[in-house]
C-alpha positions as CSV (number, residue, x, y, z in Angstrom):
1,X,31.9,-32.4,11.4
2,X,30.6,-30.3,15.0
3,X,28.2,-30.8,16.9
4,X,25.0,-29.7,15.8
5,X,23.4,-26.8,17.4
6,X,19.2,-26.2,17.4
7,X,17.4,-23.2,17.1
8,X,13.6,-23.1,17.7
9,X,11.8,-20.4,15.5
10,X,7.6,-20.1,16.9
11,X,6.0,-17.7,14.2
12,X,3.1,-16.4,16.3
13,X,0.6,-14.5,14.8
14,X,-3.1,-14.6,13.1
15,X,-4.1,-15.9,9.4
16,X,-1.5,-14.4,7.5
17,X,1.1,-16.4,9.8
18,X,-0.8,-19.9,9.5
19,X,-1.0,-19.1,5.7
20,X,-4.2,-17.8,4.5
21,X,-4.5,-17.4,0.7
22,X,-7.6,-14.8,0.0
23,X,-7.8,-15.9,-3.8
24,X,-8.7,-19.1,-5.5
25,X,-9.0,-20.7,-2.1
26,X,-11.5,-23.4,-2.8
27,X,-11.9,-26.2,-4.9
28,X,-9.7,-29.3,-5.3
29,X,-6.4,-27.2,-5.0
30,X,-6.7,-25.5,-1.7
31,X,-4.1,-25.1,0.3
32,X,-2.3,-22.5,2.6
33,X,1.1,-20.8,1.9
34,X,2.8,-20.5,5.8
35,X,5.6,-18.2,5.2
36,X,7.3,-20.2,7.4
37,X,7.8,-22.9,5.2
38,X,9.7,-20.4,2.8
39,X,11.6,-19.3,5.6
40,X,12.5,-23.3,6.1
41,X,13.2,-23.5,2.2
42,X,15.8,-20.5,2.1
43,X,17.4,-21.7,5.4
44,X,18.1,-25.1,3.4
45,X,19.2,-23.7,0.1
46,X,21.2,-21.5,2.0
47,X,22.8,-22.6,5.0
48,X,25.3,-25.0,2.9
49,X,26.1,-21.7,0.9
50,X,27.4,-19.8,4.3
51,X,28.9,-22.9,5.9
52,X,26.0,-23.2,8.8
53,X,25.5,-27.1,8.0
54,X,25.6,-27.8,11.7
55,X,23.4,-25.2,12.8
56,X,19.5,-26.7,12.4
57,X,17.0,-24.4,12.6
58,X,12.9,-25.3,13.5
59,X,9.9,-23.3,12.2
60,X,7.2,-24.1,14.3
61,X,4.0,-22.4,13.1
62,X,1.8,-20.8,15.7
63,X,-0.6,-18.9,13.3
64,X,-4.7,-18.9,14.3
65,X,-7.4,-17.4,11.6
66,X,-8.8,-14.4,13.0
67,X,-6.5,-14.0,16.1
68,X,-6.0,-10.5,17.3
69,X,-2.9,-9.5,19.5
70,X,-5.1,-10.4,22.9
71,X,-5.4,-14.0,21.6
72,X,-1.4,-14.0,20.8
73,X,-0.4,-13.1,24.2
74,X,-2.9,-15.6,25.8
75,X,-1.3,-18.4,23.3
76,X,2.3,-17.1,24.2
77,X,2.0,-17.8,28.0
78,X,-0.1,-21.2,27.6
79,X,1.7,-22.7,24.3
80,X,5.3,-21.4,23.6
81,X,6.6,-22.1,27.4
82,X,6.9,-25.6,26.0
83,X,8.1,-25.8,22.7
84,X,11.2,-23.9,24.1
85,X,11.8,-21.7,20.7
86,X,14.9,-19.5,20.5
87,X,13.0,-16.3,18.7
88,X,9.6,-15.7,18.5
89,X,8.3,-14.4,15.1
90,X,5.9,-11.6,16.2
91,X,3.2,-10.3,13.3
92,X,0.0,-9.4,14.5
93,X,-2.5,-6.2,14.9
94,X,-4.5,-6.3,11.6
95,X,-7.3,-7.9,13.2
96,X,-7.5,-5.7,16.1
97,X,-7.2,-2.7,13.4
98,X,-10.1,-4.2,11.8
99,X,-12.1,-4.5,14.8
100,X,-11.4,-0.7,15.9
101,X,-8.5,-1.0,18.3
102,X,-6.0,1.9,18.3
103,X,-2.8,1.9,16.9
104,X,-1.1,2.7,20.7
105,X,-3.7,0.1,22.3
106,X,-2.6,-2.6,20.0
107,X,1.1,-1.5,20.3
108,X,0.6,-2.2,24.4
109,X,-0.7,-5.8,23.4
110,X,2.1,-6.3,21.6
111,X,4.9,-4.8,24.0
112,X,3.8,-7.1,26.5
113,X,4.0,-10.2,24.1
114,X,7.5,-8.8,23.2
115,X,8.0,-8.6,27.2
116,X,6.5,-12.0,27.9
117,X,8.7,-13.8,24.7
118,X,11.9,-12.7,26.8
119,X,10.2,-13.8,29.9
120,X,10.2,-17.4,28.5
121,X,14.1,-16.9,27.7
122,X,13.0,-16.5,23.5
123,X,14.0,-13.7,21.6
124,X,11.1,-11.5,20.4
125,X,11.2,-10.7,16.5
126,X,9.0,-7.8,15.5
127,X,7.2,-7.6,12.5
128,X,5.7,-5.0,10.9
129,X,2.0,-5.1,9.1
130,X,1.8,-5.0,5.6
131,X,-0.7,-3.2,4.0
132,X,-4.5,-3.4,2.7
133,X,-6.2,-2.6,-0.4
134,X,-8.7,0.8,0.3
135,X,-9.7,1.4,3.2
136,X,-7.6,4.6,3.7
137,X,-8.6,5.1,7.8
138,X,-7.3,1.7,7.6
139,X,-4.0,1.9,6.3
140,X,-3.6,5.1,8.0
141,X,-4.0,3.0,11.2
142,X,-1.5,0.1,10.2
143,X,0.9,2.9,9.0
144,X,0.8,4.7,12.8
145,X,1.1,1.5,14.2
146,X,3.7,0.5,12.4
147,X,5.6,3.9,13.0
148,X,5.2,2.5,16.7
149,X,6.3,-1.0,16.2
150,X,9.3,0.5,14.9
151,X,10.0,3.1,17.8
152,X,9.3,1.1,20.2
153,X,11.7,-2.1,18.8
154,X,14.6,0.4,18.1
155,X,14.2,1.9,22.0
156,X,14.1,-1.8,23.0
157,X,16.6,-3.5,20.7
158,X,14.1,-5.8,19.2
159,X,14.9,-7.0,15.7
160,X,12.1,-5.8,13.6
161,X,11.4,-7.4,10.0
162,X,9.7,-4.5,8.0
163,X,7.0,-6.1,5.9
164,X,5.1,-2.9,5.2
């Protein structure tokens, strides 16, 4: 057998990243569903399945409740320096769209946390935002920003995972 080689994964991001659950989230069986723990599960089940047994691979979960992207890139340049992750899981914005921030003023938040992950020697993943019941202005909003994510990652050569 090889040696074994470590990435680092930091998801960084607001409540949807540290796992909120809207619905029947009280009572005795509250809990949170981090999608990085899924992204640990399918990594397990499937890494035996590719031949990658030697490769292991961290999630470290970097999600606050009510973060906007501000909050993210203070968090970025205080927190991740030191965990020394690989790729940086980028989804953020829907706060900030909640709290009336433009699609292209959110997408400059974001470009310099994408900026500031390869700084740190990570690789930045982008991520999309997925949508919201009502609220058309809203999703109109998430949909132009989105549009931008998506420009902006293709004229940068930023992965992008397109959750929308």
């Amino acid at each position: 057998m090889g040696e074994m080689t470590r990435l680092v994964f930091v998801a960084l991001g607001d409540s949807l990243t540290r796992g909120y659950v809207p619905y029947r989230s009280t009572g005795p069986f509250h809990h949170s569903l981090p999608y990085t723990d899924a992204l640990d599960n399918i990594v397990i089940v499937e890494q035996g399945k590719k031949g990658y047994e030697n490769i292991d691979c961290a999630f470290i979960n970097k999600g606050v409740d009510g973060d906007s992207t501000k909050g993210m890139l203070s968090r970025l340049t205080s927190e991740l320096p030191g965990l020394n992750p690989d790729y940086v899981i980028v989804w953020g914005g829907i706060n900030d769209i909640f709290m009336g921030r433009q699609p292209a003023e959110v997408l400059e938040t974001l470009r310099q946390i994408y900026q500031k992950t390869f700084e740190i020697g990570a690789t930045p993943i982008a991520c999309t935002l997925t949508s919201v019941r009502g609220a058309s202005p809203v999703v109109q909003r998430i949909q132009e920003l989105n549009e931008s994510i998506k420009a902006h990652s293709n004229l940068k050569g930023i992965m992008l995972a397109d959750l929308y």
